[in-house]
C-alpha positions as CSV (number, residue, x, y, z in Angstrom):
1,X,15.9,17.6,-26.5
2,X,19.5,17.8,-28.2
3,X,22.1,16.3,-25.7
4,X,23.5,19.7,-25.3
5,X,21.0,21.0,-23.8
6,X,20.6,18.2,-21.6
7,X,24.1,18.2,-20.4
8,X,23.3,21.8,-18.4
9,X,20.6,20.3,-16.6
10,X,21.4,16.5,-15.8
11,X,23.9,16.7,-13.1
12,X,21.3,19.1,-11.1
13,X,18.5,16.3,-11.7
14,X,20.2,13.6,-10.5
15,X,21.7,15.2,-7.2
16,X,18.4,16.8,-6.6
17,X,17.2,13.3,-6.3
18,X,20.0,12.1,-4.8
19,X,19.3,14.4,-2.0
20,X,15.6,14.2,-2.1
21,X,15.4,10.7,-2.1
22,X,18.2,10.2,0.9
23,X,15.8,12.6,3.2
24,X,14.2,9.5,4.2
25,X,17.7,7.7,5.6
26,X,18.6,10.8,7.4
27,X,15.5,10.6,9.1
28,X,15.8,6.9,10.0
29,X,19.1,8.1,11.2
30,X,17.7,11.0,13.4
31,X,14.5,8.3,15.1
32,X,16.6,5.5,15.2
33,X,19.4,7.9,17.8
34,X,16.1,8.7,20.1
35,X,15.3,12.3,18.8
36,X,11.5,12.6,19.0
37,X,9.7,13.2,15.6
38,X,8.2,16.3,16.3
39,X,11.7,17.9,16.9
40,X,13.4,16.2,13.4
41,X,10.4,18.0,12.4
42,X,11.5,21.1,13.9
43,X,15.2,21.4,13.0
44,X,14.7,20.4,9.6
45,X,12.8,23.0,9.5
46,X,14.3,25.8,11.4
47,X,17.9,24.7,9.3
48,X,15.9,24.8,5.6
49,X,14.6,28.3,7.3
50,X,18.6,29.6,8.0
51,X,19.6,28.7,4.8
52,X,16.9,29.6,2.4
53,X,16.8,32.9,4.7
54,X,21.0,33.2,3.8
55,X,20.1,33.0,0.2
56,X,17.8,35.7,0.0
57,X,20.0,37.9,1.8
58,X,22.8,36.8,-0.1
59,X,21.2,38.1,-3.4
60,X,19.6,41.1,-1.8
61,X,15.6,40.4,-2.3
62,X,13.0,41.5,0.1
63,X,11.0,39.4,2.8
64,X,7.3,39.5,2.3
65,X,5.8,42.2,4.7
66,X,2.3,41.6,3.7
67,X,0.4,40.5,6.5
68,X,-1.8,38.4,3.8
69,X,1.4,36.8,2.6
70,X,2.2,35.8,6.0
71,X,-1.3,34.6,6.9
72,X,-1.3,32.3,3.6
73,X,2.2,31.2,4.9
74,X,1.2,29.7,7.9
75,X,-1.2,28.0,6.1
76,X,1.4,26.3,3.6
77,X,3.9,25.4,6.4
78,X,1.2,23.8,8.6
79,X,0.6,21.5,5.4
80,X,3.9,21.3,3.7
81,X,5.9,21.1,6.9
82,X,4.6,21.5,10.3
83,X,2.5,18.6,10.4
84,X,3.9,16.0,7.5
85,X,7.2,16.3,8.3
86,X,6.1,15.4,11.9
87,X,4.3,12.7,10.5
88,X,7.0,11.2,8.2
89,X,9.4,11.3,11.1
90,X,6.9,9.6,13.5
91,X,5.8,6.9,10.6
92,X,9.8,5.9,11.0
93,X,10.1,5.1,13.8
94,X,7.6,2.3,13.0
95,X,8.4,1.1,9.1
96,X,11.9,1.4,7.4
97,X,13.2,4.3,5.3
98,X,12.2,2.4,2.2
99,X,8.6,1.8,2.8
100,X,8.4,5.6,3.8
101,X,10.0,6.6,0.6
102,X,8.1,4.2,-1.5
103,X,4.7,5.6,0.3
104,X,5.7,9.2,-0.4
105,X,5.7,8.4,-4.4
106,X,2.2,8.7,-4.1
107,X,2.4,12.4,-3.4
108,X,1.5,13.8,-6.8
109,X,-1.6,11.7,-6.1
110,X,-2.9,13.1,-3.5
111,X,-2.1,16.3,-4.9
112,X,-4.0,15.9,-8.1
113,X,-7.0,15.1,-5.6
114,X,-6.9,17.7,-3.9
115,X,-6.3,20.3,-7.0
116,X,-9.2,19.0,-8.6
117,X,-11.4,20.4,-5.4
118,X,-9.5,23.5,-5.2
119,X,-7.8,25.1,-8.1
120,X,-9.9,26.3,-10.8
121,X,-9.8,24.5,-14.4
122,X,-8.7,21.1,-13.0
123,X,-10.9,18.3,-14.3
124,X,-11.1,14.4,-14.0
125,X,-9.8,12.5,-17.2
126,X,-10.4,8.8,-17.9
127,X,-6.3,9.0,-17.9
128,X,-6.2,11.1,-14.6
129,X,-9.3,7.9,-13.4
130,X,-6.9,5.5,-14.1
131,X,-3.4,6.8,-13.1
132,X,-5.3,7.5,-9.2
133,X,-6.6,3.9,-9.5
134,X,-3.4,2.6,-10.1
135,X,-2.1,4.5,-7.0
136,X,-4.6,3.5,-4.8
137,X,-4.1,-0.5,-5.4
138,X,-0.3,0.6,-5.3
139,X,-0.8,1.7,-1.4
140,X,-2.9,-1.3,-0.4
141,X,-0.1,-3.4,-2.2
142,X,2.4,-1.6,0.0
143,X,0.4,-1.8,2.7
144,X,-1.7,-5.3,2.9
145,X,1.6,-7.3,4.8
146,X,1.6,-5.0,7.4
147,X,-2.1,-5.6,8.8
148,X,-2.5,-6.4,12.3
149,X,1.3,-5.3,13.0
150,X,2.7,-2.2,14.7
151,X,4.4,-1.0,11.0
152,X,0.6,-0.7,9.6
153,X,0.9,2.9,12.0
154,X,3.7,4.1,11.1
155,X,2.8,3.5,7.7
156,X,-0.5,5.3,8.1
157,X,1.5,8.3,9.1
158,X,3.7,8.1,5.9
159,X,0.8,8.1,3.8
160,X,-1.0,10.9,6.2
161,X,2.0,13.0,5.5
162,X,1.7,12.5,1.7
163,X,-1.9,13.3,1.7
164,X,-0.4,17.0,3.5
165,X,1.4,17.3,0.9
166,X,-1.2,17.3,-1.8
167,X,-3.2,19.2,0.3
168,X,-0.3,22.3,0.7
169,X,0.4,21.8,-3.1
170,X,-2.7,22.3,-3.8
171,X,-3.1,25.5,-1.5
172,X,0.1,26.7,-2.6
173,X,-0.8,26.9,-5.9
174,X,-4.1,28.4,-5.7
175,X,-3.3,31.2,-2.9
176,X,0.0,31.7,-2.3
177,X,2.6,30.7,-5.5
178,X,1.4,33.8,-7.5
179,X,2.4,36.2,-4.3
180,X,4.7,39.4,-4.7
181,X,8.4,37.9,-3.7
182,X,10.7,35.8,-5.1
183,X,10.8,32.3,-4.5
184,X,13.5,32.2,-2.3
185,X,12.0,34.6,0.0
186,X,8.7,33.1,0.0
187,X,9.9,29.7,1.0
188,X,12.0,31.0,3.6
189,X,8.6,32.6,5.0
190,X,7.1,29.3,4.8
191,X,9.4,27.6,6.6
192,X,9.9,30.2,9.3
193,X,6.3,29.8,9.6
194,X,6.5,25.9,10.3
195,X,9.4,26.8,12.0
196,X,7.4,28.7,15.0
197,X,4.8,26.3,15.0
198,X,6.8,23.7,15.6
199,X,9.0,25.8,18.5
200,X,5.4,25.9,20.5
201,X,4.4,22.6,19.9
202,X,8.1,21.0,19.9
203,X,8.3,20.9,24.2
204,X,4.9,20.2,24.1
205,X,5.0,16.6,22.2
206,X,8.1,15.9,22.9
207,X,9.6,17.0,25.7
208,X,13.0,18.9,26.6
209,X,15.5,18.2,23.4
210,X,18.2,16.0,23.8
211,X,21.7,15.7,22.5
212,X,21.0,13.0,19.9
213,X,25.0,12.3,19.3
214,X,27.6,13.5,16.1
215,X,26.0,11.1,13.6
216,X,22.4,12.4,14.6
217,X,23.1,15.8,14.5
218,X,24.5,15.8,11.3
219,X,21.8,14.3,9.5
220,X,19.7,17.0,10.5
221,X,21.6,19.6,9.4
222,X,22.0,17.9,6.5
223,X,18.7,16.9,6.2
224,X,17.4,21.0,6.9
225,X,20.3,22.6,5.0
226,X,21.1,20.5,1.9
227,X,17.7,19.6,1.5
228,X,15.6,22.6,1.5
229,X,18.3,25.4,0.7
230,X,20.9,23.5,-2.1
231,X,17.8,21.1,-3.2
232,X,15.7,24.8,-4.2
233,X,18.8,26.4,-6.0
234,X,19.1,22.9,-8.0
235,X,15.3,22.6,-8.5
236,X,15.1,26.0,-9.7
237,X,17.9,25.5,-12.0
238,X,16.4,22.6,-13.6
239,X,12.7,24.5,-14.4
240,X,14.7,27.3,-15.8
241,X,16.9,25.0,-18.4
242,X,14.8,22.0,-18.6
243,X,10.8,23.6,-17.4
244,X,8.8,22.4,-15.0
245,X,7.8,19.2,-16.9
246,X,11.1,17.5,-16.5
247,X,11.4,19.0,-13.2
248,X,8.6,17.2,-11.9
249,X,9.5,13.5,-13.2
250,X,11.9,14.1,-10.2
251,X,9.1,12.0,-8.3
252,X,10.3,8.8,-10.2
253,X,13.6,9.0,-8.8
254,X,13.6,9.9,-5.4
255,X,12.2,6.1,-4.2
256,X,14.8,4.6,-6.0
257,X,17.3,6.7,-4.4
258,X,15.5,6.1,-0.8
259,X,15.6,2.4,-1.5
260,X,18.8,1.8,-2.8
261,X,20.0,4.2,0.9
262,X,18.0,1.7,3.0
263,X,18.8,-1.2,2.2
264,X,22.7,-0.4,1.1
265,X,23.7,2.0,3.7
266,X,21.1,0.5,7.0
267,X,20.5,-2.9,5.6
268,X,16.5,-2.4,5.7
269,X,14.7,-5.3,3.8
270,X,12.9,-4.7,0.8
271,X,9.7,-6.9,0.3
272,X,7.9,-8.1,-2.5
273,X,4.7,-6.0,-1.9
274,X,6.8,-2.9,-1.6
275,X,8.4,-3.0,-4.5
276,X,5.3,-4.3,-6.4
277,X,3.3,-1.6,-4.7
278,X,5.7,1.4,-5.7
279,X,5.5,0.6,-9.2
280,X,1.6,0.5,-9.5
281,X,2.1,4.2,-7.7
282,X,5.0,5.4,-10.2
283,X,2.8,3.8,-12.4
284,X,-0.4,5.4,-11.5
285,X,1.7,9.2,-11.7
286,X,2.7,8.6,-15.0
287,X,-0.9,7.9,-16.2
288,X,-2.0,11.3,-14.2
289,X,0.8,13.0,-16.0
290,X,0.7,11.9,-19.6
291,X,0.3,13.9,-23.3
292,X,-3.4,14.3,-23.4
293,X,-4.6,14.1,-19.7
294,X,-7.0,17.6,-20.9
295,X,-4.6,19.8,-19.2
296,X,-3.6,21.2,-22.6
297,X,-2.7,25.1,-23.0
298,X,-3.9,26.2,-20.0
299,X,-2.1,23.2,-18.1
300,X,1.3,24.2,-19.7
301,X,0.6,28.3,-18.9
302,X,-0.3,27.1,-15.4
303,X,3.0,25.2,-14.8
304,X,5.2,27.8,-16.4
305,X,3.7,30.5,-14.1
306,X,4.6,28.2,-11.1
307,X,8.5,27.6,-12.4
308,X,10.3,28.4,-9.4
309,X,7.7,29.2,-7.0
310,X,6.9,27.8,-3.4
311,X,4.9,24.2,-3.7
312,X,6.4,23.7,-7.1
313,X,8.2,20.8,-6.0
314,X,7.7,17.7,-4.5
315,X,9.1,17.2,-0.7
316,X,10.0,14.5,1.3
């Protein structure tokens, strides 16, 4: 790729994993000020649902009135949102942002397993074999000091979120990517979905909302805003100069931005075994993504058909 080229769509790749990767500091913030999971769950939702919702006004497209579209939706924010982002939240108030972020690497792991039960044409490769090997020591790594001790929870929940997230990924991309609607519009009907789950679950979990402070406050807006609405227009700027290859390698960048937040900006610690552990995951990802993994033509088709699309991305 001539340097060029590059130029247009570097900046965008770096601050979307710049803002990708500081999700999980926003959300220590949010915990650590007393707001209860399930409602960072629900305003990082209901914000990413105002601003993606802004967007698609602002360029004029049409919300999905299909009543299928808007079953399928409900689907895809109980699994990308609903219930991991409830999860993620929940896991820190147990482990630091930099385990969490580390843990969530493992996302295109999980999603691989899960696309290999549900979308057609997916196979197992010895490279595929190996990469989710890699991933699975990677976890235990990450995973084996905390035995016996409260963090091994919230730990459980980060990786129970990640394992959502391959889940919705792979549901996305089988029933509801290829949908009538733009992207923009799509995800806003996602997250409007996830939005009114939450809203009836919300009081439910976690009582009455409270006023959380300035800090707080603003790191869920930011959290919603910047990292659903701004993080889409950048992500869909980068498949559309760069394709969805390079857009996905995003994944290798985001821990290193949630680590380098935790332990710079909250002084968290970072361990041994979660640093070891995160590079047998980035590790195992790049052995499920590599030249000759068998995805091959219909691979490449498959990926340009989703540039753009809901579930194309990963999430924190």
């Amino acid at each position: 790729m001539e340097r060029h080229e590059q130029a247009r769509w570097l900046p965008a790749f770096l601050a979307l994993s710049l803002i990708w990767g500081s999700s999980f500091a926003l959300i220590k913030v949010a915990v650590d000020a007393g707001v209860e999971p399930v409602w960072v769950a629900l305003w990082r939702c209901l914000f990413g649902a105002l601003a993606l919702a802004a967007i698609t006004v602002a360029r004029r497209e049409a919300f999905p009135r299909s009543p299928a579209t808007w079953g399928h939706a409900l689907v895809v924010g109980l699994l990308l949102n609903s219930v991991p982002f409830a999860l993620l939240a929940y896991g820190e108030t147990r482990v630091s942002s930099v385990l969490a972020g580390m843990v969530n690497a493992a996302t295109p792991l999980s999603t691989l397993l899960f696309a290999l039960a549900l979308v057609p044409g997916e196979r197992l490769t010895p490279g595929r074999l190996a990469g989710l090997a890699a991933g699975f020591c990677g976890v235990l790594v990450m995973l084996g000091g905390d035995v016996g001790d409260v963090a091994l929870v919230g730990a459980a929940a980060c990786l129970g979120s990640t394992l959502c997230y391959g889940a919705g990924f792979a549901y996305t991309r089988r029933f509801f990517a290829g949908l009538p609607g733009s992207a923009a519009a799509l995800s806003a009907t996602q997250l409007s979905c996830a939005t009114a789950q939450l809203m009836l679950a919300a009081p439910l979990l976690g009582g009455a909302p409270t006023w959380p402070g300035w800090r707080a406050a603003a790191a869920l807006g930011t959290l919603g805003a910047l990292g659903t609405g701004v993080a889409y227009i950048l992500n869909l700027r980068v498949i559309r100069e760069a394709g969805p290859t390079v857009a996905s390698t995003v994944t290798y960048l985001t821990p290193l931005w949630s680590t380098l937040l935790g332990v710079v900006l909250l002084s968290e610690p970072l361990g041994w075994r979660t640093a070891a552990g995160a590079l047998l995951v980035l590790a195992g990802v790049s052995l499920t993504r590599a030249r000759g993994d068998g995805r091959g033509k219909l691979g490449h088709a498959r990926d340009q058909s989703l540039a753009g699309r809901p579930g194309s991305r990963p999430e924190a």
